[in-house]
C-alpha positions in Angstrom: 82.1 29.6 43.8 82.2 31.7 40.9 79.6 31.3 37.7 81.2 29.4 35.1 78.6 31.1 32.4 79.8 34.7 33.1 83.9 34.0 33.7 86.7 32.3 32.0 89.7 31.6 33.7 93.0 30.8 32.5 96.8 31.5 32.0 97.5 34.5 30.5 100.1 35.9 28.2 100.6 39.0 25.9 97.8 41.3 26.1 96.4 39.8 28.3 99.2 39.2 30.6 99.7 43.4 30.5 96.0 43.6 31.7 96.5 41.5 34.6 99.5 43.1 35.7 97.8 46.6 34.7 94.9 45.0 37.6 97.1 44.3 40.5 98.7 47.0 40.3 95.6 49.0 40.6 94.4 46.9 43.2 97.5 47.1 45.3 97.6 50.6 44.7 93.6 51.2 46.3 94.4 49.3 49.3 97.7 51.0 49.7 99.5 48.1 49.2 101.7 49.9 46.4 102.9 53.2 45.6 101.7 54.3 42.3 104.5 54.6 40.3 106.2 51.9 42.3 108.1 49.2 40.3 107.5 45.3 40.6 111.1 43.7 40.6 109.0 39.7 40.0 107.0 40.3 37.0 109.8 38.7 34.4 109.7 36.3 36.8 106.2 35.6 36.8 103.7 33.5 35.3 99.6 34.9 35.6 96.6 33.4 35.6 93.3 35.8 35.4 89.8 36.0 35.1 88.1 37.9 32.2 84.6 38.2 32.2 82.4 36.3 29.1 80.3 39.0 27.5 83.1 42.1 28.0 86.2 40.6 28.6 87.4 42.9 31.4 89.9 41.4 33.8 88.4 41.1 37.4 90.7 39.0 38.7 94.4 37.9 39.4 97.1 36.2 40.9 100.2 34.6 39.6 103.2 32.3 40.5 106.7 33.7 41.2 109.4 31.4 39.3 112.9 32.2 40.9 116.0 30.6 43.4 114.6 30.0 46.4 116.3 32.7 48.1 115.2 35.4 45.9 111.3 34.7 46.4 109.7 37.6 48.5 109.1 35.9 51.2 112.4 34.6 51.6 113.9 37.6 51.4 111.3 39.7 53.5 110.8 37.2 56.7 113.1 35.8 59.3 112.2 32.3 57.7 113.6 29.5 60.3 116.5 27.2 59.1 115.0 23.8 58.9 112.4 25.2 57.0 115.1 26.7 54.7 116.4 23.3 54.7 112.9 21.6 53.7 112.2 24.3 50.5 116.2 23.5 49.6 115.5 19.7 49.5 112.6 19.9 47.3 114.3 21.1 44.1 114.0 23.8 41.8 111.5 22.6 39.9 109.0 22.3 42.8 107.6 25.2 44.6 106.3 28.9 43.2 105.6 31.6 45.3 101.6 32.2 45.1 101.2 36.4 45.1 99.0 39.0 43.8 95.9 37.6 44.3 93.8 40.2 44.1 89.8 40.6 42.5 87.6 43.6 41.4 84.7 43.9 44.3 80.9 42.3 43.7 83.3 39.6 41.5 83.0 35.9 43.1 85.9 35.1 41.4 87.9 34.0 44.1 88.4 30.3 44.5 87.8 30.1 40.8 90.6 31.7 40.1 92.6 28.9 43.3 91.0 25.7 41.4 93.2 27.1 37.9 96.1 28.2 39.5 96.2 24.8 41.3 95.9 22.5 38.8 98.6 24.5 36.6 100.5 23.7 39.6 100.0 20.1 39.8 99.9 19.7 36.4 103.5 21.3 36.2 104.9 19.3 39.1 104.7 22.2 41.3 104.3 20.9 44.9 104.4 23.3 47.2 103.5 27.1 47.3 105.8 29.2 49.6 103.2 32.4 49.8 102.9 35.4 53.4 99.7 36.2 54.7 97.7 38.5 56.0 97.4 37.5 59.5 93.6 37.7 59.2 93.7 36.2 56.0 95.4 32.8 57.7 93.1 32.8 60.8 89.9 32.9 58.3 92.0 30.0 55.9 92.1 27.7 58.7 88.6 28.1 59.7 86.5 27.8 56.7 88.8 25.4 54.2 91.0 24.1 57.0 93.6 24.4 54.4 97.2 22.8 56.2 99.7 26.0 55.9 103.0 25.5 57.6 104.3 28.7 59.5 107.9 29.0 58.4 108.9 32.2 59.8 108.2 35.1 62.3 105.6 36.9 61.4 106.1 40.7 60.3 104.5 44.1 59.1 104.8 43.6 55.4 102.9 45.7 52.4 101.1 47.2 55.2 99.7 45.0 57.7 100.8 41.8 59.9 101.6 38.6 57.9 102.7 35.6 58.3 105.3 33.3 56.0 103.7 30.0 55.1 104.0 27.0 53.0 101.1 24.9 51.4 101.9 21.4 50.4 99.6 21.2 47.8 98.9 17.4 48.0 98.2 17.6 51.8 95.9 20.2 50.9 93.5 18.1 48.7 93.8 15.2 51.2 92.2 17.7 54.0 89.7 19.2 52.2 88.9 15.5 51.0 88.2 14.4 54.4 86.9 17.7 55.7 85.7 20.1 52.7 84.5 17.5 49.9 82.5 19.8 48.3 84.9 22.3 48.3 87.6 19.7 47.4 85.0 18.2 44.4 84.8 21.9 43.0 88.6 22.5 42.8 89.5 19.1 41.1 86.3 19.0 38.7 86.8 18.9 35.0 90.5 19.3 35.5 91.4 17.8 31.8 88.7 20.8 30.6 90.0 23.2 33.3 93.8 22.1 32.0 93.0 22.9 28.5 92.9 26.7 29.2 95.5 27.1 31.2 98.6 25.2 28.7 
């Protein structure tokens, strides 16, 4: 689950914030996600959270939270999202969902749910209850097997940024109650320390 001794995870901002932008992009780019000189229309909207490692200080991993009207989100605008779950998202308030994207690592990093447990607890720390996020299609089979992590289909699926994926939502309350019941160790590791983990991410 990552080794707290070699990474540091956290929100980022300023030069730090370039790097991990500077990182998906690269990473996007290698799995031909991206064009190279291809422009992101969400990073003023974002807010990113990385993973630098202890002794060098190199970003290895990223992901971030898209902050805009409901509409706007990617996977709003990308997906043939169905009406009452339009009418769900719309009755939550502006305040309480993010789009999760980006989430990307360096290889031979296990960096990975590290990086989840701080983006999470930002979240629920923030009032954030629900990530609207598209995935892979192999990506959501493997979800629901290993963490048994509750995402909502919302939409059709569709070929997007290269390969099948489907729209979700994760209710991120729902989430802790079934890895409580079904993952507890995996559920321990994300809430441990969370005043400590907090304190890096403000």
């Amino acid at each position: 689950m990552g080794n707290k001794n070699e990474y540091c995870f956290k929100k980022v901002d300023g030069t730090e914030n370039t790097r991990a932008i500077a990182l998906h992009h690269q990473r996007y780019h290698e799995v031909g996600f991206l064009k190279k000189d291809e422009k992101d229309p969400y990073i003023n909207y974002s807010t990113y959270f990385a993973v630098e490692t202890v002794n060098t200080n190199n970003v290895v991993g990223v992901t971030r939270l898209i902050f805009m009207p409901l509409a706007e989100l990617p996977t709003m605008k990308h997906f043939n999202i169905f009406e009452v779950e339009k009418l769900k998202l719309t009755g939550l308030g502006d305040t309480k969902y993010a789009e999760i994207s980006a989430f990307t690592k360096m290889p031979k990093h296990d960096v990975g749910l590290g990086l989840i447990r701080t983006v999470l607890n930002y979240s629920i720390d923030n009032g954030i209850t629900h990530w609207v996020c598209c995935i892979d299609e192999r990506v959501y089979r493997y979800m629901h097997r290993i963490f048994k992590f509750p995402f909502e289909i919302i939409g059709d699926p569709n070929v997007y940024l290269g390969s099948k994926t489907i729209p979700c939502v994760l209710n991120l309350l729902e989430c802790l109650d079934t890895l409580k019941e079904k993952r507890r160790i995996l559920y321990d590791y994300l809430i441990a320390n969370e005043e400590k983990i907090m304190e890096g991410t403000k």
